[in-house]
Every structure is written in structure tokens, then in C-alpha cells.
N, C-alpha and C positions, 0 to 999 in steps of 0.2 A: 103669561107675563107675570102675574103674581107670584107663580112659583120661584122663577127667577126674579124676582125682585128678594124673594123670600130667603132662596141661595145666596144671592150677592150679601144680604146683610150679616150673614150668621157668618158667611167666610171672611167680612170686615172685621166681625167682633171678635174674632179668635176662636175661644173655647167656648163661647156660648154654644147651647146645641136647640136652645126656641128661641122662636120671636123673641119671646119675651123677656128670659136670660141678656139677648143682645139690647135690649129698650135698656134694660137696668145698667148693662155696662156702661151704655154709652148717656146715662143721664149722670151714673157717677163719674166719669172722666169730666161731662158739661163741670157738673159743680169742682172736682178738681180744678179745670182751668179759671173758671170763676175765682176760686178761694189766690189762685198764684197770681190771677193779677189784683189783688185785694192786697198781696202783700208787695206784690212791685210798686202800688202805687206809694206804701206807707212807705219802701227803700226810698223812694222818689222826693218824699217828704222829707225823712231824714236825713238825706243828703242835701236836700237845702237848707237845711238846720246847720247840720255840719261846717259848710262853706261859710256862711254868716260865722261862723263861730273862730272855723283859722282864719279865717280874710279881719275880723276885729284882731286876734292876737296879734296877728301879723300887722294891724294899722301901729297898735298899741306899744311892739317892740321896736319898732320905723319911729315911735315919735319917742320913745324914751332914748333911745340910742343918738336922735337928733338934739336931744332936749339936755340930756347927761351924758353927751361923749366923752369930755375930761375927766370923769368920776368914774368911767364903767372899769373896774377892775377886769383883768385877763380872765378870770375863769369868769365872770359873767359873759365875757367877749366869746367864748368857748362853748357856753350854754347855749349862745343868741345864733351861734353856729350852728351844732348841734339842733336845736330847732328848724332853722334854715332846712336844716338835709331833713329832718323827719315830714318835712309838711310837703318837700318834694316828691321822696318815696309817695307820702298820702298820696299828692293829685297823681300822681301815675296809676295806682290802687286805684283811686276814684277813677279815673278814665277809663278802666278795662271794667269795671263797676256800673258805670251808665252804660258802655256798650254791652254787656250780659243782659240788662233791663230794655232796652231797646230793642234786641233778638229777641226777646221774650217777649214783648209785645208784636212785632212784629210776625213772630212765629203763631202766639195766640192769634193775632188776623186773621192770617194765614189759613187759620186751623178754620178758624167762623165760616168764612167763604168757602 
């Protein structure tokens, strides 16, 4: 039984050719997947930052545009456009952005069990 236990792991880790080669592979992959969700969790974070940040411009340009309609010259009207579309593209970005971070955690699960 041990021998086969012994086969199955070395044929898991690849190119390992001992135990012990396979121990070390599979402790560096551990700390690998450690390290990637250490940085999902920081994307996680900075994407609530982000949001906080176009969700105020976005309050900000909604209450100047309510506050100085009679005054907003055309190429301001064009910029506040312009804005409009780039914060659109973002949340689309961000949406394919939270779902990559959620497959990757999910996947890391995946991997633990």
C-alpha cells in the first residue's frame, strides 16, 4: 500500500522523481495559491475603492449638471458625455473583473478540498 501511495504522488507531481522532490513541489504550489488569493483579496479591495470613487464623480457631475444647466457650455455637455461612456466601458471591465476574482476563488476552493 505504501508503495502505491508512494507511485500515485510522484505521478501527481509531475517531474518529481522522490517523495520528497513531490513534498516540496506541492508546498510551493500551497504558498503559490496562498500568495494569489492575498492578491485577490487586495483587487477586492481596490475595487471598492474604485466604485466609491466613480459612484461620487458620478453624484458630483448629476448635481453640477442639475445645479448649472443654463451655464454648462456645449463642450462641457460633451465632456459630461464622454464621461458617461468611459464609466460605462469601466463597469463592464469591472464586471468581467469580479467574475475572473470569484473563479479564482472559487477554483482555489476547489483546489483545498
Amino acid at each position: 500500500m505504501r508503495k502505491t501511495d508512494e507511485a500515485r504522488a510522484l505521478e501527481m507531481a509531475g517531474e518529481a522523481e522522490t517523495l520528497a522532490e513531490a513534498l516540496d513541489q506541492w508546498e510551493g504550489e500551497r504558498e503559490a495559491l496562498a500568495e494569489l488569493f492575498d492578491e485577490n483579496e487586495a483587487l477586492t479591495i481596490s475595487f471598492q475603492q474604485y466604485d466609491i470613487t466613480i459612484t461620487l464623480a458620478e453624484k458630483m457631475i448629476n448635481a453640477v449638471e442639475v445645479d448649472a444647466q443654463m451655464f454648462i457650455t456645449q463642450k462641457t455637455r460633451d465632456k459630461i458625455e464622454e464621461f458617461r461612456e468611459q464609466v460605462q466601458q469601466l463597469e463592464k471591465r469591472r464586471e468581467a473583473d469580479r467574475q475572473n476574482v470569484i473563479d479564482s476563488n472559487n477554483r482555489r476552493a476547489d483546489h483545498a478540498t
